[in-house]
N, C-alpha and C positions, 0 to 999 in steps of 0.2 A: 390431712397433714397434722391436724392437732390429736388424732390417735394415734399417729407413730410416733410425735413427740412425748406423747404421754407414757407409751411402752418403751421405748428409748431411757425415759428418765426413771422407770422403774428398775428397771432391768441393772442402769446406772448404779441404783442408792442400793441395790442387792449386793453387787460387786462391793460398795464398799464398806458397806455394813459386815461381810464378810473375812473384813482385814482389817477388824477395828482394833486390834491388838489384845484382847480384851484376856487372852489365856496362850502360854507357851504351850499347854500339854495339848495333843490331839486325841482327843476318842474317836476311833474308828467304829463304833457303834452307831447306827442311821437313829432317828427317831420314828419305827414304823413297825407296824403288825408285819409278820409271815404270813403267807398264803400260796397255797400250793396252785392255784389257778395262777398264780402270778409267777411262780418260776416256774409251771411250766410252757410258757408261752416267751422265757428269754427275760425275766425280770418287770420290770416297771415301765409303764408306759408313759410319756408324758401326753398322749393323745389318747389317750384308752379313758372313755368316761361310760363303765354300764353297768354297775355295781358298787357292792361298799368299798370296794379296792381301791376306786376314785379317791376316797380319802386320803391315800399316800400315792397317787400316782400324781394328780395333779388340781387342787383346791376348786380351779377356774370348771373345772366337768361337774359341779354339785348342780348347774343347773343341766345339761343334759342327760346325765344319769337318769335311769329309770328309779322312780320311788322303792326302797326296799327301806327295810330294820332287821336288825341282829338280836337276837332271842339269846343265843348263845352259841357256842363254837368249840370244838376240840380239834386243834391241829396239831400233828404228830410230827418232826422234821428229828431224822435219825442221817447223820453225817460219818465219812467217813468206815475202817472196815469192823463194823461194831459187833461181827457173825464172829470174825476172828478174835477180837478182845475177849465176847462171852465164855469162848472156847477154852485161852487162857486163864478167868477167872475161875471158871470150871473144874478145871484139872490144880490149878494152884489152891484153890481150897481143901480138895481132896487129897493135896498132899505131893513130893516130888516138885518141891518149887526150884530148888536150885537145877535138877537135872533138867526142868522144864526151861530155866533161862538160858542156859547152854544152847538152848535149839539154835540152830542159823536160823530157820524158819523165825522162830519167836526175836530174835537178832534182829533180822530186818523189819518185823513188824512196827517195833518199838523206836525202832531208829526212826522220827521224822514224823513222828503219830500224832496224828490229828484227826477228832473225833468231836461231835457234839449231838447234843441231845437238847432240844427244843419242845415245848407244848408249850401252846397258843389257848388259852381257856381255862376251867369253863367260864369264868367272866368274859363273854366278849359281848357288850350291849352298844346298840349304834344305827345310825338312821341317817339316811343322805336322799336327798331331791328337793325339787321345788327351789333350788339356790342354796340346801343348808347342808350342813354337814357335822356331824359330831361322833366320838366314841368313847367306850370306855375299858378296857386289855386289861388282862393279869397273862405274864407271860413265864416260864419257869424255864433255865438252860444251863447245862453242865455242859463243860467244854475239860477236855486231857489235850494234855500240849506235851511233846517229848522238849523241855526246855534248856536241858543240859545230860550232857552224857550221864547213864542210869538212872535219871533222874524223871518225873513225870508232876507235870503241874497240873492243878484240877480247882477248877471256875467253878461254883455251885450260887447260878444265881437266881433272884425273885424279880419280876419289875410290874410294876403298876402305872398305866399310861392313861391320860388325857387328850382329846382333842376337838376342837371344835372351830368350824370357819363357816365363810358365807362367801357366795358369787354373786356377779350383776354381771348384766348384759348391756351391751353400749348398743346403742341401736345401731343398724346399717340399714341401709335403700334399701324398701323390700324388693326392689327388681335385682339386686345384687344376688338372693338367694341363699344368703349366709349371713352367720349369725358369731359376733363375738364376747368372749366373756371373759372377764376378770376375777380371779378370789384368792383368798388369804386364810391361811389356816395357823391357828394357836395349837401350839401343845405342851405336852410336859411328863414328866417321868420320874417316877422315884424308885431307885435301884438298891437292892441291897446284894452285894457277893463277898460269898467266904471263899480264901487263897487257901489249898493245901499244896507242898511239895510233899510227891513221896519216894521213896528209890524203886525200879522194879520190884524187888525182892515184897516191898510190902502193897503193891497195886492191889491184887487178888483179894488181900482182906479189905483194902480201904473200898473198894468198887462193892463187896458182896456186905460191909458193915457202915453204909453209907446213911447214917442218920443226923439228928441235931445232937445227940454227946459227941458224933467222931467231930462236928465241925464247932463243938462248943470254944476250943479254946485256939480255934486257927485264925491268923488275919482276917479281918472285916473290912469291907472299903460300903461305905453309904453315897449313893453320890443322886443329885437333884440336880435336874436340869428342866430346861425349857426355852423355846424356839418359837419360829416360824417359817410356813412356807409360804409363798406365794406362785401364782400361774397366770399364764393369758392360752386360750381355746379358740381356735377359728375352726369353724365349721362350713361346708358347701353342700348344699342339699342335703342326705342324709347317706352318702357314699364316700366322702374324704374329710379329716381332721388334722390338723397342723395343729403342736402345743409346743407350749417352754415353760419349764418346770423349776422352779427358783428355789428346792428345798433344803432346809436347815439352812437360810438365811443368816441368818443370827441367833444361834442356839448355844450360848454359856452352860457350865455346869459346873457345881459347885461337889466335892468330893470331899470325903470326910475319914481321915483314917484311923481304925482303932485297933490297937494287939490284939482284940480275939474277938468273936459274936460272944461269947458271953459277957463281955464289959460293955459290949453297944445295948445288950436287950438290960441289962440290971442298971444301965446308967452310972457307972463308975469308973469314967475316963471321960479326960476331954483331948477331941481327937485331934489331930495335925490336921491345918486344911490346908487342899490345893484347888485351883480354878484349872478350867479346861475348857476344850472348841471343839464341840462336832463340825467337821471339815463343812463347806459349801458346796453344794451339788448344781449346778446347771444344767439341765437335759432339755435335748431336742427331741423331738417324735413327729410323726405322722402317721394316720389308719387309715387304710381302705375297706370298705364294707362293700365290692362290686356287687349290684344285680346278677339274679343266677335264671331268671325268666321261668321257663318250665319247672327248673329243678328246684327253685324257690317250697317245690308242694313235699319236699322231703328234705332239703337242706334247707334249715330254717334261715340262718344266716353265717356268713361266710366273713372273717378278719382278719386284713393282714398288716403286721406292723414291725414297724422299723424306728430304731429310735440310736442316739450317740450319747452315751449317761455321760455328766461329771466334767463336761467339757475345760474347764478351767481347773482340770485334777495338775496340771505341769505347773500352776501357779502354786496353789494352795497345798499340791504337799512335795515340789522342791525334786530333791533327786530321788524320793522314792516315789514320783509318777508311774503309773504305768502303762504299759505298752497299749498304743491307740487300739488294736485288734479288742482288747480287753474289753473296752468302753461301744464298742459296736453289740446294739438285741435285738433278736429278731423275732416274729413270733407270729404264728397263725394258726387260729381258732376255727371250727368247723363244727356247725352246729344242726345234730338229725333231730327231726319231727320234736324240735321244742326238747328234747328230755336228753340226749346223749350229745357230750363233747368232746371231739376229739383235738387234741394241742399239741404241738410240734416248737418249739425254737430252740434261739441259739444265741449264749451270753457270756461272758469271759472264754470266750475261745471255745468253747462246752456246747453239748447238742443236750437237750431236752426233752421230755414229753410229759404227758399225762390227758387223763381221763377225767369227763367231769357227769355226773349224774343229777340231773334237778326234776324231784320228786313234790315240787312244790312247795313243801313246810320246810322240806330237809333236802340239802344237796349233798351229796358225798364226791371229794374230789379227790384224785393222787395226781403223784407228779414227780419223775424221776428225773434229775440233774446232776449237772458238776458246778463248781465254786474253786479257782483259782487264787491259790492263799500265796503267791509270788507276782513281782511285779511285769513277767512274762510269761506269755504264753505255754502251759502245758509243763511249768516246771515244779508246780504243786500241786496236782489237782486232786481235789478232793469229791469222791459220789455220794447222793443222797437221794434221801426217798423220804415221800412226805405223803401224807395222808390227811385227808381232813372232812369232819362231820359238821356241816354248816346248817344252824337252823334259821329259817327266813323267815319275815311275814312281808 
């Protein structure tokens, strides 16, 4: 009784640590690395502890987690139809811009365009087991938004992330056969992104003349944050797992605004500040790991998982909740003779996959998905493809 009261009143001071009033704006930005192992099995697990993923899936698995460290990492996450932008930029350099936007084809492309471009590296150092957990990200993402008729916005950002937590275990009867854990993970981030608007007419050059003069003198926003999450892990045997994931608890961030990247780098402006809330997540999960008996000697191991992200999303962000289908992932892993993974799920209404290869020092994973940028089902979906060169010890 006094560990449900205990989880009870955690779970409690999350919720309202989460509506401490502390900032009107919402960043819809999580605090957490990509990984292409992870979307393609349906997103984030709050039961899933067996690598460095555990660090943003859920704090309370640093002690089940198997011992690994992060050397370094290059993940590729290319969004949206970025075959057809090249295309455009292509022929608009070469010349024939105005006959080019006339196209219907190019018409409809532009209309509603949403695209981004992601790498996760090469800083990515980090180390989990034994109850600990820490990292350390540099992550780089340009994003084109179609934000107003002819019009295309372009996100060019840097981020530098922190994290580090620890788990304990609460004892249970060892005839119970299960084991639960508690933990808490700090983190923090320091962001910097340049704003440009451009009209189509000038896409082509600003995409193929994309350096620090074009973005010298466009809006700057700096913004610092920092959080926490916390978890609780039950475990039975070594074939089911039950988690709840309490992430970006309380996570402020302070945003800094200045007319151009050239007066933030020379220091010759003092910027407008605003405060802001990365939203509160509550996620449920569960993993099955069943015995496969014979076929154990070629299917190393076998995981299925089911998890409902963001459960109190109707609280914390009002009428633009979205649709419960949204917040259902699903995901299962299959794992041949130790070296080959195969991945299947399913998360904002979107089906997934990917492939994973672990080669020991280096694992190489993809993983093809969608991403649901509306607050229903199928009414913005966005595909991607991600790629990712992991090196382990």
């Amino acid at each position: 009784m006094k560990i449900r009261k205990s989880i009870f009143i955690c779970i409690l001071l999350c919720f309202l640590f989460s509506f401490s009033g502390f900032a009107r704006e919402i960043l819809d930005d999580s605090l957490y690395a990509p990984s292409a192992r992870t979307f393609a099995i349906g997103g984030r697990h709050a039961a899933l502890a067996t690598d460095l993923t555990t660090l943003f899936n859920n704090p309370a698995g640093f002690n089940q987690a198997e011992q690994e460290m992060s050397v370094a990492e290059l993940t590729l996450r290319i969004g949206g139809p970025v075959f057809d932008i090249a295309n455009v930029v292509v022929e608009g350099v070469d010349g024939g811009m105005e006959e080019l936007m006339t196209s219907p084809d190019i018409q409809n492309l532009l209309k509603g365009l949403y695209t981004k471009f992601n790498l996760l590296g090469p800083i990515s150092f980090g180390y989990i087991g034994g109850g600990l957990g820490f990292g350390f990200f540099n992550i780089s993402d340009i994003e084109l938004v179609n934000s107003s008729p002819l019009t295309i916005t372009s996100r060019v950002s840097e981020e530098l992330m922190l994290c580090g937590g620890y788990s304990f275990r609460i004892p249970l009867p060892q005839k119970s056969m299960s084991t639960l854990d508690l933990g808490l993970l700090l983190k923090g981030s320091l962001k910097g992104s340049a704003v440009l608007e451009k009209s189509f007419l000038e896409f082509p050059t600003l995409i193929s003349n994309l350096d620090v003069d074009t973005l010298w003198g466009e809006p700057f926003l700096f913004t610092g944050a920092i959080g926490f999450d916390a978890g609780i892990l039950y475990s039975y045997k070594d074939w089911f797992s039950a988690g709840i994931a309490c992430r970006d608890i309380f996570s402020p961030a302070l945003i800094s605004h200045y007319s151009s990247l050239g007066s933030f780098i020379e220091n010759t402006e003092t910027p407008a500040k605003s405060n802001a809330l990365i939203p509160f997540d509550l996620s449920i999960g569960a993993v099955f790991a069943p015995h496969l008996g014979n076929f154990e000697r070629y299917i190393t191991e076998l995981l299925v998982m089911i998890d409902y992200s963001d459960v109190l999303d109707f609280v914390t962000h009002g009428e633009s909740a979205r649709n419960p289908l949204l917040h259902i992932g699903f995901g299962t892993e299959l794992t041949l003779l130790e070296i080959l993974a195969v991945r299947l799920g399913f998360a904002e209404g979107l089906f997934s996959a990917g492939l994973g290869i672990d080669l020991t020092f280096f694992t190489l994973n993809a993983a093809m998905f969608g991403t649901e940028y509306s607050t229903e089902p199928g009414l913005n979906p966005v595909y991607n493809v991600m790629i990712g060169l992991e090196f382990r010890l």
